[in-house]
Biopython code that builds the backbone (N, CA, C, O; Angstrom):
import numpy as np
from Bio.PDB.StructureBuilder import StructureBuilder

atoms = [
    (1, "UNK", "N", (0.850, -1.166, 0.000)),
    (1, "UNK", "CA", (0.000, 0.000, 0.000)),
    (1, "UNK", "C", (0.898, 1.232, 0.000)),
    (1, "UNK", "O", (1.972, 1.164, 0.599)),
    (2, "UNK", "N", (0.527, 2.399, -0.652)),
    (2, "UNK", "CA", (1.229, 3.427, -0.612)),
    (2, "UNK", "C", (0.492, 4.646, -0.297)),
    (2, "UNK", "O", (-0.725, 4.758, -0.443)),
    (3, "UNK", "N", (1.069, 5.321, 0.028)),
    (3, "UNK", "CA", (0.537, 7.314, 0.620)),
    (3, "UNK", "C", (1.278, 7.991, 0.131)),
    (3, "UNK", "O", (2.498, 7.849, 0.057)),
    (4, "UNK", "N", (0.486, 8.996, -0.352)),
    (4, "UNK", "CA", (1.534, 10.362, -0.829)),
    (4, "UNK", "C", (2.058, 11.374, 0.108)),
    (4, "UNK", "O", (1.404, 11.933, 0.988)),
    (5, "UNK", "N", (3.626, 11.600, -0.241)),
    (5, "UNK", "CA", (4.241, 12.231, 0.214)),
    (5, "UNK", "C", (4.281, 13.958, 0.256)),
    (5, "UNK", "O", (5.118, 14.693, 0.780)),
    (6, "UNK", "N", (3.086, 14.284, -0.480)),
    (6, "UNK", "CA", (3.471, 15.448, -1.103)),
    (6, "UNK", "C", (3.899, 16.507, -0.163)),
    (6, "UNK", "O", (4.965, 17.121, -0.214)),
    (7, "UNK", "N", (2.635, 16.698, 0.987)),
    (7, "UNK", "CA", (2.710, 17.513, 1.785)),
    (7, "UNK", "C", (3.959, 17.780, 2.473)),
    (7, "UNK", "O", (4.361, 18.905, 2.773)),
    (8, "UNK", "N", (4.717, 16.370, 2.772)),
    (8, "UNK", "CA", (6.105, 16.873, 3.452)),
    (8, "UNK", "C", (7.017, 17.070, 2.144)),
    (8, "UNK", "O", (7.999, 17.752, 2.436)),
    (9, "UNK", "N", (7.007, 16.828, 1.292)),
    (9, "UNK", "CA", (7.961, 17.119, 0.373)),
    (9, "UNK", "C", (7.431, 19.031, 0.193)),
    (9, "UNK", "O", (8.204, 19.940, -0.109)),
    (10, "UNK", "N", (6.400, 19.126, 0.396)),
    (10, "UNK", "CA", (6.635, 20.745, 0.139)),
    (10, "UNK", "C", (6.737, 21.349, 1.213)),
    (10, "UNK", "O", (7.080, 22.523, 1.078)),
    (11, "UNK", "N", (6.514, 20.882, 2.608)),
    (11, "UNK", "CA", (7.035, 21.408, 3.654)),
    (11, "UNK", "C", (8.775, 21.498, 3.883)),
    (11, "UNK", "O", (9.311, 22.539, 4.263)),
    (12, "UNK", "N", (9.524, 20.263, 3.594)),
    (12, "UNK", "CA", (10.989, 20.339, 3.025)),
    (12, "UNK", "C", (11.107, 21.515, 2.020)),
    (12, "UNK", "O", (12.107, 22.233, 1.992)),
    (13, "UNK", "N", (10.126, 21.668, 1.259)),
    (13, "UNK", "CA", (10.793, 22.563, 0.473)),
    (13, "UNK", "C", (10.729, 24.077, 0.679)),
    (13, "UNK", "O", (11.384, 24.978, 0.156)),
    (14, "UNK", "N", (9.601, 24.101, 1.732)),
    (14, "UNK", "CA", (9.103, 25.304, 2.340)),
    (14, "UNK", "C", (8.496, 26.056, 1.438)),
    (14, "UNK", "O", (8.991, 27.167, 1.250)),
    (15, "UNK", "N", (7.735, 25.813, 0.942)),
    (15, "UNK", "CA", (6.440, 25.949, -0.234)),
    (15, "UNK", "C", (5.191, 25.996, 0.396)),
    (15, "UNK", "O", (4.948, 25.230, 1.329)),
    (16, "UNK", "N", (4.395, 26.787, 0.001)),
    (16, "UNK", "CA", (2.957, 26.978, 0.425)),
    (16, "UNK", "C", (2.027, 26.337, -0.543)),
    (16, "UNK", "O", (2.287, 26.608, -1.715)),
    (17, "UNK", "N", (0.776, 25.375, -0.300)),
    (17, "UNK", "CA", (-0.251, 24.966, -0.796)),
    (17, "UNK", "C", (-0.343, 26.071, -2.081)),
    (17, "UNK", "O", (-0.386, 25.843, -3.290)),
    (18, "UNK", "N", (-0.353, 26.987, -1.557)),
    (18, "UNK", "CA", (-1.285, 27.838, -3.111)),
    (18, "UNK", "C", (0.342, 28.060, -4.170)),
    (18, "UNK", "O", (0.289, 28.066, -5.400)),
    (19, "UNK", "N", (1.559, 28.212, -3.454)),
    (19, "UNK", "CA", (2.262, 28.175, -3.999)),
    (19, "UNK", "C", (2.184, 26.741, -5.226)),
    (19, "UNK", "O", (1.991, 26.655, -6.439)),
    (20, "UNK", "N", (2.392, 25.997, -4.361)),
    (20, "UNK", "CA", (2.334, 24.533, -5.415)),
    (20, "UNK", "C", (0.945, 24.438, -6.642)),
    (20, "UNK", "O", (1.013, 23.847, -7.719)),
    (21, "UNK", "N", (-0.351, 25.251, -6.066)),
    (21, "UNK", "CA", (-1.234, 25.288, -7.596)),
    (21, "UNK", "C", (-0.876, 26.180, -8.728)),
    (21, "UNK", "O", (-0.902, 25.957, -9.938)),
    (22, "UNK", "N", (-0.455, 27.492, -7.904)),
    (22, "UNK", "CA", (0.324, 28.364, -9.186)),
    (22, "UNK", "C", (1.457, 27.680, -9.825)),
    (22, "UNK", "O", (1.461, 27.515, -11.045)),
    (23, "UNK", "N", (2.268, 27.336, -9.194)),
    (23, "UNK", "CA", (3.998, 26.486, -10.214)),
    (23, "UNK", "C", (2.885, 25.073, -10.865)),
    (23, "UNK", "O", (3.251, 24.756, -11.997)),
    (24, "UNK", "N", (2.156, 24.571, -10.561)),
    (24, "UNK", "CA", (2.009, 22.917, -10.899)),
    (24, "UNK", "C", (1.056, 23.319, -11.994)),
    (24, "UNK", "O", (1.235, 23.086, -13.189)),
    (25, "UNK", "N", (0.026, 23.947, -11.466)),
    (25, "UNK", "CA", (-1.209, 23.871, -12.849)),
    (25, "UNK", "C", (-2.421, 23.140, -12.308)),
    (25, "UNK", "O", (-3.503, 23.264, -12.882)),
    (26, "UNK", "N", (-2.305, 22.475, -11.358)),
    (26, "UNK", "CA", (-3.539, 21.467, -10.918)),
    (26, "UNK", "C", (-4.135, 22.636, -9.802)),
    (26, "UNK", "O", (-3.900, 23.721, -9.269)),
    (27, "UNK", "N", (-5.251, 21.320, -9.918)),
    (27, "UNK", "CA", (-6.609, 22.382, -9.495)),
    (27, "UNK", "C", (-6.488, 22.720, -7.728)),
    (27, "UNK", "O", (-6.451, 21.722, -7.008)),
    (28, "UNK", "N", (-6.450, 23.613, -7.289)),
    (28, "UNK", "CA", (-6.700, 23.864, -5.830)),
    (28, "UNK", "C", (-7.517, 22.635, -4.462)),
    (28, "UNK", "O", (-7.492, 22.426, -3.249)),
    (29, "UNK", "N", (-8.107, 22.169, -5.624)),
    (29, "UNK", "CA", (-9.279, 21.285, -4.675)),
    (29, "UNK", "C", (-8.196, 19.794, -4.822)),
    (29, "UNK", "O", (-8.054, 19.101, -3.814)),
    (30, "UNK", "N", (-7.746, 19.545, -5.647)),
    (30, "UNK", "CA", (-6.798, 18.462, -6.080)),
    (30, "UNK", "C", (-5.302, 18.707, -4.824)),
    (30, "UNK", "O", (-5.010, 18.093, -3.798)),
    (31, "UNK", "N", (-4.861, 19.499, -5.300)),
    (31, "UNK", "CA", (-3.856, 19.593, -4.057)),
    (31, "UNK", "C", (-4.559, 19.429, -2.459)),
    (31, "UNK", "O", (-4.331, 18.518, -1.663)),
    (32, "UNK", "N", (-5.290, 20.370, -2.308)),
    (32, "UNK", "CA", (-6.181, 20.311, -1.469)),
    (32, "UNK", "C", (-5.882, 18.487, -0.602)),
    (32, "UNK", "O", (-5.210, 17.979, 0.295)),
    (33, "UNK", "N", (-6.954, 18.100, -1.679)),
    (33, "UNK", "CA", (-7.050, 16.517, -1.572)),
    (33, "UNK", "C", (-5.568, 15.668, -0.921)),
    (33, "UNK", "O", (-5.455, 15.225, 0.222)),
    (34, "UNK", "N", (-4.668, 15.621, -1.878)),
    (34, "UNK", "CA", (-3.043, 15.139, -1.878)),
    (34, "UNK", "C", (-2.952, 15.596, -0.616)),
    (34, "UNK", "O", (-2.467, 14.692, 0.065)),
    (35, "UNK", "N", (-3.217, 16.719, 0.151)),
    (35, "UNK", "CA", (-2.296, 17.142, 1.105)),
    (35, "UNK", "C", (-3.370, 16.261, 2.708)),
    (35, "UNK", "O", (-2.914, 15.597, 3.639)),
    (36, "UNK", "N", (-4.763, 16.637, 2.428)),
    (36, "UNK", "CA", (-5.543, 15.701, 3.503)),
    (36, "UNK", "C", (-6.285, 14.776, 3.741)),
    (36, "UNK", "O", (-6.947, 14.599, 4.763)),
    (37, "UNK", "N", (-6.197, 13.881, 2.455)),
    (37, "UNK", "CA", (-6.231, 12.809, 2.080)),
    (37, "UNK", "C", (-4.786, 11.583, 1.768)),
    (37, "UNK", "O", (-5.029, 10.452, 1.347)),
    (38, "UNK", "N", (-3.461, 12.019, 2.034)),
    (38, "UNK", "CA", (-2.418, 11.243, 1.560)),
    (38, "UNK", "C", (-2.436, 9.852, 1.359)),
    (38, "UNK", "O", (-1.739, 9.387, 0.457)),
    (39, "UNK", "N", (-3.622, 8.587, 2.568)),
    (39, "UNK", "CA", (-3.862, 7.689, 2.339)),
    (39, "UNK", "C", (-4.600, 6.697, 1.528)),
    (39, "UNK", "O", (-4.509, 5.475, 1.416)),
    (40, "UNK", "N", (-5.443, 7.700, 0.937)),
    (40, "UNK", "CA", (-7.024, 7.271, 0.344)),
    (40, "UNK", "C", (-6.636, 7.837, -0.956)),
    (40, "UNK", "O", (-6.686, 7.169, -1.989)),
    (41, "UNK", "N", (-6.145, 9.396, -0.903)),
    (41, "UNK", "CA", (-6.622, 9.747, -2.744)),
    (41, "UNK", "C", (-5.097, 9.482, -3.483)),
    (41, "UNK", "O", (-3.928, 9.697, -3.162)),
    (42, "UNK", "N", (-5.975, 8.744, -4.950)),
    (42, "UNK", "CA", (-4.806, 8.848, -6.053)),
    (42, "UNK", "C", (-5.237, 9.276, -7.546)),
    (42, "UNK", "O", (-5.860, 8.966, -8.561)),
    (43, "UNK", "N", (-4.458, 10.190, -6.924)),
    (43, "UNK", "CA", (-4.467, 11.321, -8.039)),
    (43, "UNK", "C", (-3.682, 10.448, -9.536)),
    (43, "UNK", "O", (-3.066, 9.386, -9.443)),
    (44, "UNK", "N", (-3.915, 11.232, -10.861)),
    (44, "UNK", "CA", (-3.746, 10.551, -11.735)),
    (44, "UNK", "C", (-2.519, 10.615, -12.219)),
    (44, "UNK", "O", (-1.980, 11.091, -11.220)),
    (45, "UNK", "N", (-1.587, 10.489, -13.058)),
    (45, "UNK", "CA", (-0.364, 10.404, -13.594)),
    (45, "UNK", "C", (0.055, 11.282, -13.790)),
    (45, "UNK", "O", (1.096, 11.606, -13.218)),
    (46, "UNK", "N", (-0.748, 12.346, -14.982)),
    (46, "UNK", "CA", (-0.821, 13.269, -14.942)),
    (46, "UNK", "C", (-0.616, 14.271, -14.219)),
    (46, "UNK", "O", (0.376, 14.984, -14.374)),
    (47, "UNK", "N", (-1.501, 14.477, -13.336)),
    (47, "UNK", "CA", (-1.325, 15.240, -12.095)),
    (47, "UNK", "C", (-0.180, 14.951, -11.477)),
    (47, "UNK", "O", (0.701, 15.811, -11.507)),
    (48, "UNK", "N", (0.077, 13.644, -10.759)),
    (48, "UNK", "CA", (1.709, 13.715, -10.314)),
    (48, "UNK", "C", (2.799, 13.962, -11.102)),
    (48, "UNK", "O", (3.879, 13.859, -10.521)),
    (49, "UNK", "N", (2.828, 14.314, -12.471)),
    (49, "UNK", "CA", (3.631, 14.310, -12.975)),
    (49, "UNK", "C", (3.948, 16.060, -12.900)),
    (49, "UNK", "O", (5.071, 16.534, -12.724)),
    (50, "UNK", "N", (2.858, 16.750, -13.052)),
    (50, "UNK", "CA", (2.574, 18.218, -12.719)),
    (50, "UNK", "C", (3.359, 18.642, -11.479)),
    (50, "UNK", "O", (4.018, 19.674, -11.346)),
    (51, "UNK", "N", (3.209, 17.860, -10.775)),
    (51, "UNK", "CA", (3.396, 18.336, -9.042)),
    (51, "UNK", "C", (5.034, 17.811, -8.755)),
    (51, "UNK", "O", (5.850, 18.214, -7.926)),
    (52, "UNK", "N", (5.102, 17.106, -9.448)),
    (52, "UNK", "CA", (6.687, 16.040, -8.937)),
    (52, "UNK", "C", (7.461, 17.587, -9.851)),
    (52, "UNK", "O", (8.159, 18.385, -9.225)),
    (53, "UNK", "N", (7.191, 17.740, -11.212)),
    (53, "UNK", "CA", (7.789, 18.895, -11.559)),
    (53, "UNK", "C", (8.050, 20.287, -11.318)),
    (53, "UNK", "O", (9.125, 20.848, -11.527)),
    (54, "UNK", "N", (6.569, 21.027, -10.678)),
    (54, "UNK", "CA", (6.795, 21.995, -9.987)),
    (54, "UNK", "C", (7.939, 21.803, -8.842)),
    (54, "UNK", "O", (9.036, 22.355, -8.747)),
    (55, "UNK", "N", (7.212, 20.675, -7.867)),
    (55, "UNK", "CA", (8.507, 20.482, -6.834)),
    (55, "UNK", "C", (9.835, 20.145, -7.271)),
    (55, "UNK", "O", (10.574, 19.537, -6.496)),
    (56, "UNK", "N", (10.107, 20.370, -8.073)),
    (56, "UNK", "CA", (11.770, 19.540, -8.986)),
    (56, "UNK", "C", (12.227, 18.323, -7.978)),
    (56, "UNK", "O", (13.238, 18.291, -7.276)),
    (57, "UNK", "N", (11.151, 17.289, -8.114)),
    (57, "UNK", "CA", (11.137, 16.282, -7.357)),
    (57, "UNK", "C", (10.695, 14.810, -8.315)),
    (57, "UNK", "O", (9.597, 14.766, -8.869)),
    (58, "UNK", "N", (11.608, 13.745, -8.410)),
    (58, "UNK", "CA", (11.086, 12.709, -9.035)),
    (58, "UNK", "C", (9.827, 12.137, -8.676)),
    (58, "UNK", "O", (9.503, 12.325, -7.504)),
    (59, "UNK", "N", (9.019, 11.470, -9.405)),
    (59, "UNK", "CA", (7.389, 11.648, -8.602)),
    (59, "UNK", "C", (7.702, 10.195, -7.913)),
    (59, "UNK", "O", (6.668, 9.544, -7.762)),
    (60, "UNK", "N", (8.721, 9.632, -7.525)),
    (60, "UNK", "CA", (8.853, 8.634, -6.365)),
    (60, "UNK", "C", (8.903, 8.999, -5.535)),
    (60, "UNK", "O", (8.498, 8.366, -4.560)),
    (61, "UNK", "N", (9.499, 10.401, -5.409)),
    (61, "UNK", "CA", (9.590, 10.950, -3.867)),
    (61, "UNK", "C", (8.351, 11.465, -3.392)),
    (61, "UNK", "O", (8.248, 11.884, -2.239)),
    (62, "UNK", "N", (7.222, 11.465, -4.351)),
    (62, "UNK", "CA", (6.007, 11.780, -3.618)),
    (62, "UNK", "C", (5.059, 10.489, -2.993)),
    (62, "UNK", "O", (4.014, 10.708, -2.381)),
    (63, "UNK", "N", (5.519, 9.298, -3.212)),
    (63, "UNK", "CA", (5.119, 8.358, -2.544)),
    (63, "UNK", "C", (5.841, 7.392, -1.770)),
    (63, "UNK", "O", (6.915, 7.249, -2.354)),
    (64, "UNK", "N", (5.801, 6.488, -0.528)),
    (64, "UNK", "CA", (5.768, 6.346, 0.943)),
    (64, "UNK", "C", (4.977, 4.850, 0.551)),
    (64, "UNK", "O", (3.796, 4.710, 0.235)),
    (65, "UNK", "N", (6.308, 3.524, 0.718)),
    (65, "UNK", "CA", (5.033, 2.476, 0.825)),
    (65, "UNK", "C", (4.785, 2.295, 2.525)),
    (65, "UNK", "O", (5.717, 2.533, 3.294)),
    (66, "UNK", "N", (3.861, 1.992, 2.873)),
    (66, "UNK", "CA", (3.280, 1.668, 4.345)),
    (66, "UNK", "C", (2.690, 0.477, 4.483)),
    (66, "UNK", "O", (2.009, 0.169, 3.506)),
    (67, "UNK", "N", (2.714, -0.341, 5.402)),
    (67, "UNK", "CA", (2.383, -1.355, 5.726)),
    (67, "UNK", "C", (0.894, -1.361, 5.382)),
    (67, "UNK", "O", (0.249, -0.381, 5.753)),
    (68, "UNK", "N", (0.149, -2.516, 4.600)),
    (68, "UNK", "CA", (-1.226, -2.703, 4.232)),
    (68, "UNK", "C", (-1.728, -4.045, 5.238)),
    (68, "UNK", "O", (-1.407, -5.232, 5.191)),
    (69, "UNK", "N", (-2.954, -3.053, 6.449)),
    (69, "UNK", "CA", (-3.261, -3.767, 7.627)),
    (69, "UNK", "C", (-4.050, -5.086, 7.132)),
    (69, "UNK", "O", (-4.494, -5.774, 8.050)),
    (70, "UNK", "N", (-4.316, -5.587, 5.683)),
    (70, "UNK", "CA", (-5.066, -6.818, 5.043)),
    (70, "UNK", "C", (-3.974, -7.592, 4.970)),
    (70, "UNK", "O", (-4.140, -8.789, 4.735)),
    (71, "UNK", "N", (-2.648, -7.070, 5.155)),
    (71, "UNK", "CA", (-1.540, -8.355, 4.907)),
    (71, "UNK", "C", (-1.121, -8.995, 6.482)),
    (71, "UNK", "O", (-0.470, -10.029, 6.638)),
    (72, "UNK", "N", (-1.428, -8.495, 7.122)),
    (72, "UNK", "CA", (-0.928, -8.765, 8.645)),
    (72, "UNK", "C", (-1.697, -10.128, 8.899)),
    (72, "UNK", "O", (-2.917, -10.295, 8.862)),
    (73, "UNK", "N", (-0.631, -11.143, 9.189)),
    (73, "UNK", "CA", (-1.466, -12.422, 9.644)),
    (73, "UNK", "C", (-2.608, -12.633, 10.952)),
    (73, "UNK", "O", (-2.547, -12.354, 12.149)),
    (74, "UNK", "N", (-3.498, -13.167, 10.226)),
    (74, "UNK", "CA", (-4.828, -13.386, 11.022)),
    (74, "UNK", "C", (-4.658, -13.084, 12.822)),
    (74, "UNK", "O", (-5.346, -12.317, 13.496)),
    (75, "UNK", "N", (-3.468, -13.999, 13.306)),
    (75, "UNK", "CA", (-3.474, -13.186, 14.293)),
    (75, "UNK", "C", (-3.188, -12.192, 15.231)),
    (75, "UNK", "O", (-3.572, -11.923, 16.369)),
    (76, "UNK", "N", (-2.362, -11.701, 14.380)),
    (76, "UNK", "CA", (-1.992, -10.394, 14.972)),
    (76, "UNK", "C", (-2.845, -9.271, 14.607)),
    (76, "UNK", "O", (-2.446, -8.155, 14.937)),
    (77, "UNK", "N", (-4.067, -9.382, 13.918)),
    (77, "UNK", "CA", (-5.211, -8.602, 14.020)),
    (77, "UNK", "C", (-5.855, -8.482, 15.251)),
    (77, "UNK", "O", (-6.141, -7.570, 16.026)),
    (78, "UNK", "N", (-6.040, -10.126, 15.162)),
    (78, "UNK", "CA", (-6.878, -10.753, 16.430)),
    (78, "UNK", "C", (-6.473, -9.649, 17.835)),
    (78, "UNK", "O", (-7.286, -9.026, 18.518)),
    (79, "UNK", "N", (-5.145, -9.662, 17.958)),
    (79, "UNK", "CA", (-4.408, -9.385, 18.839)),
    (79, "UNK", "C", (-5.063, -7.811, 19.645)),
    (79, "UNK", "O", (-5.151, -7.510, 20.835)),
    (80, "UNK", "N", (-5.378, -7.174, 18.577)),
    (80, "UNK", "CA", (-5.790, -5.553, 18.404)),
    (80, "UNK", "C", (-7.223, -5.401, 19.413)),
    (80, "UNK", "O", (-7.794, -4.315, 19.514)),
]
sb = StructureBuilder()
sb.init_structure("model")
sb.init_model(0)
sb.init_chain("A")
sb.init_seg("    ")
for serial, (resi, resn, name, xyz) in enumerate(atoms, 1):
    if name == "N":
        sb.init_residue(resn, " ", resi, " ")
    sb.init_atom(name, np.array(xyz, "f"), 0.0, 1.0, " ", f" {name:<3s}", serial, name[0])
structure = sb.get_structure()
């Protein structure tokens, strides 16, 4: 499973949200999304390809794999 990185990659870069829609081109509500959604939304190719460039960032560095809680054996769910 993976999450996007974006938000800390533009906090590293010390970039502001509205900064990143003016340099990228994508829509306000889209960043928006990326930044408080990182687990759930995926944005399209496109779009990361927009955003990895504004940030002069390869668009790997905008994603983070994380442990996916459906792979954890039966009982160490249990455990929870």
């Amino acid at each position: 499973m993976y999450r996007l990185r974006v938000k800390e990659v533009l906090e590293q870069k010390g970039r502001t949200q509205s900064w990143l829609v003016r340099r990228s081109g994508v829509h306000d509500q889209l960043i928006s999304k990326m930044l408080k959604e990182p687990d759930s939304y995926r944005p399209s190719y496109t779009t990361l390809a927009q955003v990895a460039k504004a940030l002069h960032v390869p668009m790997e560095a905008l994603f983070e794999e994380v442990p996916d809680p459906e792979d954890e054996p039966l009982d160490a769910r249990r455990a929870e």
